[in-house]
N, C-alpha and C positions, 0 to 999 in steps of 0.2 A: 508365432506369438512371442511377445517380448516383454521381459516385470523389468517397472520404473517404480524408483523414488521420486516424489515430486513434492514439494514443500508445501503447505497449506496457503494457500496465497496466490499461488503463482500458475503458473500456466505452460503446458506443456503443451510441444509442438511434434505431432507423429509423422511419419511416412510410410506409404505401402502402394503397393500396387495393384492393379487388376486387370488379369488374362483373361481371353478369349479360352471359355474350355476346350475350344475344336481344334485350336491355332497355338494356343499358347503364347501369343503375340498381346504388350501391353494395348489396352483398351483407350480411344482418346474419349474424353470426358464424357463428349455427346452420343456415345454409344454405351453409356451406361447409367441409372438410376440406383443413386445412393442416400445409404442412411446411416449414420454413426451416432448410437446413445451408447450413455455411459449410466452402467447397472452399480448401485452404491450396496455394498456387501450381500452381490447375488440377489436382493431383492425389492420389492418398493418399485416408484415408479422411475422412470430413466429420466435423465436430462439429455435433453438431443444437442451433437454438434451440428448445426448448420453451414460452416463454413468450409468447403475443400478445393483447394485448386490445384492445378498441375505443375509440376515447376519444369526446367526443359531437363531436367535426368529423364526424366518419363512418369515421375513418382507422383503418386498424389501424397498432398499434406494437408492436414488439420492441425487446428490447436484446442488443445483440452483444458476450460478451464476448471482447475483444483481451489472453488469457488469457498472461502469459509462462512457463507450462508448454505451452504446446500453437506458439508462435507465436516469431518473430522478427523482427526490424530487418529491412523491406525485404522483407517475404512480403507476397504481393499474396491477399486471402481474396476468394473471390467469394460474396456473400452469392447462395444461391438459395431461388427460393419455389416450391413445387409445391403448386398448387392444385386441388382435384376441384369442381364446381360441376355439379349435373346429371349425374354419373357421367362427367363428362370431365375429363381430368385435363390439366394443363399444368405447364409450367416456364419457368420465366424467371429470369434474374440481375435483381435489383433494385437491388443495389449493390456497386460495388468498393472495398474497404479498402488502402488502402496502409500498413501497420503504419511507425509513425514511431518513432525514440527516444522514451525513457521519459521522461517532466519530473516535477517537482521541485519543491512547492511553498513558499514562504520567502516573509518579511515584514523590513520595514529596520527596526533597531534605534537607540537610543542609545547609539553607540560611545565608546570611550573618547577618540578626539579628534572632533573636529568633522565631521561630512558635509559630501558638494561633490555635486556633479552628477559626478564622474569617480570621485569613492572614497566606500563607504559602510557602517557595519553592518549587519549580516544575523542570521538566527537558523540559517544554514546552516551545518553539520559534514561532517567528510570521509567519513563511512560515508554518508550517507545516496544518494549516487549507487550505492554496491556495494549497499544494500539493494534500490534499485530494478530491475538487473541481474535477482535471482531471488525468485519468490515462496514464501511459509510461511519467512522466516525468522525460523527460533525464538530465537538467539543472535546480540548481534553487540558485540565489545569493541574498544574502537578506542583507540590508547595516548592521543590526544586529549583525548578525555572520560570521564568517570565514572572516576578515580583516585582515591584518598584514600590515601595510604601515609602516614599519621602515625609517630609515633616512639612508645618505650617502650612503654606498654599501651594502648596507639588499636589500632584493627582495620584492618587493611591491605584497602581492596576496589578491584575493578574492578568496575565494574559496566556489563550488559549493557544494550547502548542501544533493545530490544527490551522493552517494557511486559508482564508479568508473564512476563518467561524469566529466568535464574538472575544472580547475583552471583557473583564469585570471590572468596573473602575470605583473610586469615590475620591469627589470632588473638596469634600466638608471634612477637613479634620477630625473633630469630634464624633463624625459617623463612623470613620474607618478603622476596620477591625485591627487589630495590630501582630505582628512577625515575631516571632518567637522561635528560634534553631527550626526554622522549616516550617513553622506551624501556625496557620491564618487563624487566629484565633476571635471569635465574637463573643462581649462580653456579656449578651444575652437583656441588654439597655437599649444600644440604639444604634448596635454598628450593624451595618451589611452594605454589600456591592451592589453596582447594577450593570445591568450590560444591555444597550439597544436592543431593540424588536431583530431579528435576526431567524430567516429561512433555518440556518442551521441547529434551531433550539424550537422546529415547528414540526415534529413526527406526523407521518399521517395514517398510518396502519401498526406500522412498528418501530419500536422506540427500546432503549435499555441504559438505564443509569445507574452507574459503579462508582461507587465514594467508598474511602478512608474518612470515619468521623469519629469524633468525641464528644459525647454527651457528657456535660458538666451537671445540668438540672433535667431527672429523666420525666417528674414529677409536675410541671407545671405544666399552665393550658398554652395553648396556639400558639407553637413556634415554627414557623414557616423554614426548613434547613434550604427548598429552591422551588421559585414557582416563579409562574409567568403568568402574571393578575397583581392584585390589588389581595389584601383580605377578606374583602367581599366578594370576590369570583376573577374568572380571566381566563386560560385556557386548559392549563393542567398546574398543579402544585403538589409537591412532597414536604409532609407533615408533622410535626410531634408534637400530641394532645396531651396529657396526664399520662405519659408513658405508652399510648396509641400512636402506631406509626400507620398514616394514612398516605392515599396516593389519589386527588380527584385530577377529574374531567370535565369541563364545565364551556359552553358560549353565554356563560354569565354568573350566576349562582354558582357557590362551590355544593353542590347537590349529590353528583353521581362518582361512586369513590369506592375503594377497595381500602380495609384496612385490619391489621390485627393486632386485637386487645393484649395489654402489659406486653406489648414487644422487648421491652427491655426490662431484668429484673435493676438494675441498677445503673447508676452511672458508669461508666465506661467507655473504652475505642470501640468498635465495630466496624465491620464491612458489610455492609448496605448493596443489593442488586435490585434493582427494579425492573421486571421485564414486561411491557404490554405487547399485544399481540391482538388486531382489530379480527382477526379473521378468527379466531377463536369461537366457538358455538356457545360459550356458556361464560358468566362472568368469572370464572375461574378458570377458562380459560382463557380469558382475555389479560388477565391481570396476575402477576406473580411475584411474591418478596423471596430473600434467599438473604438473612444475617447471617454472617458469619460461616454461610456456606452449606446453614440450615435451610433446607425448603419450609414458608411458613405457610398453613391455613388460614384463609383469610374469609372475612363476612364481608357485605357488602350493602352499600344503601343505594337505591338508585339502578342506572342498567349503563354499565362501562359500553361508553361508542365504539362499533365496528372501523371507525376511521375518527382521528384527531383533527377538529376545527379550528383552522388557521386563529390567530388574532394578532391585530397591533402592538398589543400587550409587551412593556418593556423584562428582564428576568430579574426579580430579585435571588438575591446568594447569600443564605446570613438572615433573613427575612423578606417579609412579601418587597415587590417593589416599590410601594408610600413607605417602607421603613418600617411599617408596623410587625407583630405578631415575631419578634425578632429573636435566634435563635441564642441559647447561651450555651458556646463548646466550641468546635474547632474543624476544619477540613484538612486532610494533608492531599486528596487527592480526588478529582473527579472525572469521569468518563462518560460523554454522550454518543451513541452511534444511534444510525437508524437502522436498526437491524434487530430481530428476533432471540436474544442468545439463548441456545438450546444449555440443558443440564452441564455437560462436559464445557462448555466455552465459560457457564459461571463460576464453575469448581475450577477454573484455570486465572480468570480473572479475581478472583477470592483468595486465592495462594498468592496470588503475583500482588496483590492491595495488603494484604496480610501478614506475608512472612518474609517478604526479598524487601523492606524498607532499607537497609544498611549495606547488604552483600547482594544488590539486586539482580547480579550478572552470576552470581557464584552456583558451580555447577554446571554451566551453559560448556560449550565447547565452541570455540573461535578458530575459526578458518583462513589462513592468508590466499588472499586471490590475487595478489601482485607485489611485484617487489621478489627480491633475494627472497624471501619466506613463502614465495608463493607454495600451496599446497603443502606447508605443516599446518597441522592443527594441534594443539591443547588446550585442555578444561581449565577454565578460570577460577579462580582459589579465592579471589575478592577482589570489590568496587569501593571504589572510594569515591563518594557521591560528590562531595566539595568539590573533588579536581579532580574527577574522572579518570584514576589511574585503574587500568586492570594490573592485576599481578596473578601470577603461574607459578606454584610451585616447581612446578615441572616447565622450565624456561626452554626459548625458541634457540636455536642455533645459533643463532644474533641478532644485535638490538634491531630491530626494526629502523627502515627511515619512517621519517615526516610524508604522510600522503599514502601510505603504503594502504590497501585496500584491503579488507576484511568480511568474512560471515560471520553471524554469531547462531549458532542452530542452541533451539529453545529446549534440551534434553527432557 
């Protein structure tokens, strides 16, 4: 048996063999019936690998994957193999996984001043550690990158740092929310974005949405902060009534919805998690908020659907998408996935919305995979989000070149 590290993410490829117990002679494939699940911390039910074939050493191989729907930071998987040879059947653990932070892969750029062995360009952005946190994410807007708010008749977009998921645009000067040191700010009159009907903002069992926001008016009725409808209904929409943060479901009427009274005592920033879950027994299990990293109690009007009903429906950001019920505060940052996120993936995406704004990499430990540096590592001491310098107190042997390949493991 043999313990691996394998990074949350990624996928692990084993090998091993199997004798003849009479002969001790390897087995070719068609003389044996096999099975490899993987046991997630000794217990629960297993995930089966399906896939093994023989390569010409004689060995057989699988690959494991270290799935981050199924898995977390610090779950120990017992790989097992159950073999029937001769109508005898056996088991054995063949390998232990110790599931590691997720890494992050990045190259050194030419920055706008000079590299050292201690500070350097990068091609690394502050979403890309919240992407790696959950998988299927279809959406991700980061006040960062992808803005273009031009003046008079330019098209005002943000766009989604996710390769064919949706844009937010406006067309109308005086609709478009305005840019401020990072920050999309809506004046809670009559700015918000919109962005085409798009597969990738149409959950159908599991959904979860993560924002950095600022509530300017916690107080007033029906501000739509993103929905896909109209004000009078559409598919799903996330909410702020008189200080009620709601979350409906709706193929028309906004009717059936989770929400929890005075969510916010006051104005303020917040980090916002939305988790729906169709397969849930109870509407509490279906529907879940998490401010600030707070799990909340939620009431419910209605019966939250076991599955999300498509629609044409275009997304309003900022307000519904007629412009109406229009949000007054700010976004710095949003994440759509289609995926379930468990406790630990919100409390991970909440610290990473929350407290890495500035030094978003600081802490992290970076790995050279090529180049003269290959295989040093050192912990990054800070990010500078403008022009993507890391700096190392503790600096590399030498300045890195341009292109030089990197990890960055999420400590």
């Amino acid at each position: 048996m043999r313990f691996v590290s394998v990074p949350l993410g990624s996928t692990h490829t084993l090998n091993y063999s199997i004798n003849n117990p009479t002969t001790n002679e390897g087995l070719p494939p068609a003389e044996v019936t096999q099975t490899i699940s993987v046991y997630r911390n000794t217990s629960g039910s297993p995930a089966t690998v399906s896939a093994q074939s023989r390569g010409v050493d004689g060995l057989f191989y699988c690959q494991v994957p270290v799935s981050k729907s199924l898995y977390t930071v610090n779950d120990f998987l017992n790989v097992v193999l159950e073999a029937t040879v001769d109508g005898v059947t056996t088991r054995c653990v063949i390998a232990t996984i110790l599931v590691a932070p997720p890494y992050i892969t990045g190259a050194v750029t030419a920055g706008t001043s000079s590299n050292s062995a201690t500070s350097f360009c990068s091609n690394l952005v502050e979403g890309d550690l919240v992407d790696s946190v959950l998988s299927n994410v279809t959406c991700h807007l980061r006040s960062s990158d992808g803005i273009t708010f031009g003046t008079g008749s330019a098209v005002a977009t943000w766009a989604s740092q996710v390769t064919g998921s949706v844009d937010f645009t406006q067309g109308t000067n005086s609709l478009r929310p305005s840019l401020t040191s990072n920050v999309v700010d809506f004046d809670g009159t009559d700015d918000y974005l919109l962005a085409s009907d798009n597969t990738a903002m149409e959950p159908s069992t599991a959904w979860t949405i993560a924002m950095r926001i600022r509530i300017d008016n916690h107080t007033t009725t029906s501000q739509m902060i993103l929905c896909k409808g109209t004000n009078s209904g559409g598919e799903w929409a996330l909410q702020l009534n008189f200080g009620e943060l709601r979350f409906f479901f709706a193929t028309g009427a906004w009717v059936n919805y989770g929400y929890k009274s005075s969510a916010f005592a006051s104005a303020g920033t917040y980090t916002l998690v939305i988790v729906y879950d169709g397969g849930g027994s109870t509407n509490a299990d279906k529907l879940k908020f998490w401010i600030d990293g707070v799990a909340q109690t939620l009431a419910f009007s209605g019966t939250i659907p076991t599955s999300n009903t498509g629609s044409s429906n275009s997304v309003g950001l900022g307000g519904a998408n007629n412009g109406t019920q229009p949000f007054n505060g700010a976004i710095t940052e949003l994440v759509c996935a289609k995926t379930v996120a468990n406790a630990t993936q919100v409390a991970d995406i909440t610290d990473l919305l929350t407290n890495q704004r500035v030094d978003f990499w600081k802490g992290c430990l970076l790995l050279f995979t090529s180049g003269a540096l290959a295989g040093q590592v050192r912990k990054i001491t800070g990010f500078d989000r403008t022009n993507r310098f890391l700096s190392f107190t503790d600096g590399f042997s030498q300045t890195p070149a341009t292109g030089d390949q990197f990890v960055v493991l999420n400590t």
